[in-house]
N, C-alpha and C positions, 0 to 999 in steps of 0.2 A: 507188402513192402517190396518193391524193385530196387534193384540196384545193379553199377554195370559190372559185367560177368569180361574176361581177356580169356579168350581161346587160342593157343597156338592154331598154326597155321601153314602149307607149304609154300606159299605161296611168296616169293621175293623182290620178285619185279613192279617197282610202283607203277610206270609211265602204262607198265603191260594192265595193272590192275585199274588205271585210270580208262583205259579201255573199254574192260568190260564193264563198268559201270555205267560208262557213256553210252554202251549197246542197249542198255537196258533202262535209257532215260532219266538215267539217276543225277538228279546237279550233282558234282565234287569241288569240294575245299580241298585245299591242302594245306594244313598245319590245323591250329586251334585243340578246342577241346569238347569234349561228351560231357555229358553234364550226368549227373542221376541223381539219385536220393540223399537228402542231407547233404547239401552244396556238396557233395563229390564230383570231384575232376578228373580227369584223366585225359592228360593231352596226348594227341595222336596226330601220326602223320599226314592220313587226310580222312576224309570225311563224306560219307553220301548220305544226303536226304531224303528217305524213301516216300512213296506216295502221302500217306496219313501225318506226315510229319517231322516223325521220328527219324535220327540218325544211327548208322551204321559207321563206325570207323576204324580203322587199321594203324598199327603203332610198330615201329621197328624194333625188333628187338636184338640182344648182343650176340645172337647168332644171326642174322641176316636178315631173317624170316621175319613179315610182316602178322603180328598179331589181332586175331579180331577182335572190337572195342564194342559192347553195347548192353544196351537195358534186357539182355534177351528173356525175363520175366514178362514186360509190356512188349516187347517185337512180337512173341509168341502165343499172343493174344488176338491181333491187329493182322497178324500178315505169316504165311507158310512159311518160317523164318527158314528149315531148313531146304523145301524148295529155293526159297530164293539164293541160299549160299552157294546150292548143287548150280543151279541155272549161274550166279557170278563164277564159281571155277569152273564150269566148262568152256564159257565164256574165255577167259583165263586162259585155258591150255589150248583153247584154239590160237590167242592172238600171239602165244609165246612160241608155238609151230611154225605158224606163218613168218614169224619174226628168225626163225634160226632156220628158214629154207634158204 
């Protein structure tokens, strides 16, 4: 039985993390919601659809920081889930460098 897991995160900059999502061909939403096990919801800020399907999404939370949203029981199955977070924030810290030159 999956269900979605919320992992802080440091990451704070949406527009920066709409970025590297985009490097990596991911469509992005923004707003809506994750779906998981037994109609659970969890609405998030925005949302990437990775190859197999599945979504990845991110949710602000009351300190600033953008939290990770997802089924990562089935992500972890399907795709090198923590590859691919390493490969989104490096992505991440390059566009936020470039951004504050």
């Amino acid at each position: 039985m999956s269900h979605l897991s919320i992992l802080p995160t440091v990451l704070r900059e949406e527009d920066v993390l709409v970025q590297a999502l985009e490097d990596l061909s991911l469509p992005v939403e923004r707003g809506g919601y994750l779906m998981g096990f037994a109609d659970q919801r969890e609405p998030v800020t925005l949302r990437a659809q990775l190859p197999e399907g599945t979504w990845l999404g991110w949710r602000r939370e009351a300190n600033g920081q953008l939290a990770l949203v997802g089924d990562l029981q089935r992500l972890g199955r399907s795709h090198s889930l923590q590859q691919l977070i390493g490969e989104i924030t490096r992505r991440y810290a390059a566009h936020l460098a470039l951004r504050t030159l």
